[in-house]
C-alpha positions in Angstrom: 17.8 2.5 -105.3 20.7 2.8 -103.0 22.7 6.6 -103.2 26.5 6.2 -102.6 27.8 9.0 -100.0 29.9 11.4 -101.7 32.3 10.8 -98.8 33.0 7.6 -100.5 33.9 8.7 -104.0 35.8 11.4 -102.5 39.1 8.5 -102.5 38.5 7.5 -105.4 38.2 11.1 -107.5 41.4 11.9 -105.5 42.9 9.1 -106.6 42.2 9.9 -110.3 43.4 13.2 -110.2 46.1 12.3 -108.7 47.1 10.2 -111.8 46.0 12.7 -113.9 48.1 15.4 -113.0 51.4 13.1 -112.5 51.1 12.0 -116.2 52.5 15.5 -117.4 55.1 15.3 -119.4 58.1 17.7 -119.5 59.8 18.4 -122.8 63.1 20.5 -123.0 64.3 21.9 -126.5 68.2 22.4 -126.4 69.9 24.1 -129.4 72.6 22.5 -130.3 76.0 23.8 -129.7 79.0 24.7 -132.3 81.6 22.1 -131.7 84.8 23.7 -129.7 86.8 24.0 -132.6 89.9 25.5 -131.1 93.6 25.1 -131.2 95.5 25.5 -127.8 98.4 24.9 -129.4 101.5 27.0 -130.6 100.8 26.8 -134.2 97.1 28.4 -133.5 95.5 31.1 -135.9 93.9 34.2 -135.3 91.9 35.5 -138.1 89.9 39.2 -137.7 87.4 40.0 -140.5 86.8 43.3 -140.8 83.1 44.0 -142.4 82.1 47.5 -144.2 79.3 48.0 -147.2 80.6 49.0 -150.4 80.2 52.7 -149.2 82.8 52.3 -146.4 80.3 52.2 -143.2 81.4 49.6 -141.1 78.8 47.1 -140.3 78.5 46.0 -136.6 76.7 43.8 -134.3 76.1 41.4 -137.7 77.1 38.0 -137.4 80.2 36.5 -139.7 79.9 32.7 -140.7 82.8 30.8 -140.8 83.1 27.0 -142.6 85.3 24.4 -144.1 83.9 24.7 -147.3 81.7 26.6 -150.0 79.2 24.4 -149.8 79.7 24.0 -145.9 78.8 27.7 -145.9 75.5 27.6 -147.9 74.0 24.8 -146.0 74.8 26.4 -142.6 77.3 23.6 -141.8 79.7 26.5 -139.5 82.6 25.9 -137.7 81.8 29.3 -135.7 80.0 32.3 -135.7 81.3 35.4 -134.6 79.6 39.3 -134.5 81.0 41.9 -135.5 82.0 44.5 -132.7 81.5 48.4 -132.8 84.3 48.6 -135.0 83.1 46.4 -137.8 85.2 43.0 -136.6 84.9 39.8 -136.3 87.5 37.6 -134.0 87.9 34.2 -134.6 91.0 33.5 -132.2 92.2 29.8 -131.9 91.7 28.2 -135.7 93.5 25.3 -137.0 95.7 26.4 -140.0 93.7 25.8 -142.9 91.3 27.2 -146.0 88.1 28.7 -144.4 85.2 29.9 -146.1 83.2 32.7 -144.5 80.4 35.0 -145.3 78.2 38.0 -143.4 74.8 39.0 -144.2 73.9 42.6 -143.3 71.4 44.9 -142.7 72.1 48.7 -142.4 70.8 51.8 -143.2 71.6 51.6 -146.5 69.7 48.4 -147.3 70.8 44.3 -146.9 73.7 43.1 -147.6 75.9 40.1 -148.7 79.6 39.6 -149.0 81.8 35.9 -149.0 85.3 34.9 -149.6 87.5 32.1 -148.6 90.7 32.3 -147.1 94.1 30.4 -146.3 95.6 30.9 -142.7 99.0 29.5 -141.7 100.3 28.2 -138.5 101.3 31.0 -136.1 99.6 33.4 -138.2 97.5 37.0 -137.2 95.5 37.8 -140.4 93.5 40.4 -141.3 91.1 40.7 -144.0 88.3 42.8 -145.3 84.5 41.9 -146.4 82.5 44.2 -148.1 78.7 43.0 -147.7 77.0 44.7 -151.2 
């Protein structure tokens, strides 16, 4: 019985490892990005939603939806997503006129909340409106 030299599997284990370890496979997970949505033009929208509880304390750093439609809004379908700042608001600067749907979950102090309304905005148009999250 004739004994290889382990000099000469040496190559060959090399070479298998060498495979091995090149077969990885890298996979990246991207999430997928709101669409741009915005108006550069002169006819562009700014709508501000300011959020408070039904006890008056604002609600920051709570994230407002913002959709096409009613249905849009319950299945997540958003046009954009905004938080609200230290001051309970929400900017959504460079809409398209149009009816917009939008809704802010919140948890505070007080407990969860929940508030929704739709809206109209109009070209050239600065609006302003309140959500209360009960």
């Amino acid at each position: 019985m004739k004994r290889f030299p382990i000099l000469c599997c040496l190559p060959v284990c090399l070479a298998v490892l060498f495979l091995i370890s090149g077969c990885r496979k890298t996979i990246e997970i991207t999430k997928k990005q709101l669409p741009p949505w915005e108006d550069h033009t002169a006819d562009s929208v700014t709508f501000r939603v300011y959020v408070q509880t039904n006890l008056g304390i604002l609600v920051y750093g709570q994230y407002v939806n913002l959709a096409l439609s009613k249905d849009s809004l319950n299945r997540s379908i958003l046009v954009r997503i905004s938080m609200t700042n230290g001051a309970g608001v929400a900017r959504f600067p460079q809409l398209y006129p149009g009816t917009y749907y939008f809704n802010c979950f919140s948890a505070t102090s007080t407990g969860f909340g929940y508030g929704w309304a739709k809206t109209s905005l109009f070209p050239q148009q600065i609006k302003d409106t309140l959500l209360i999250v009960q």
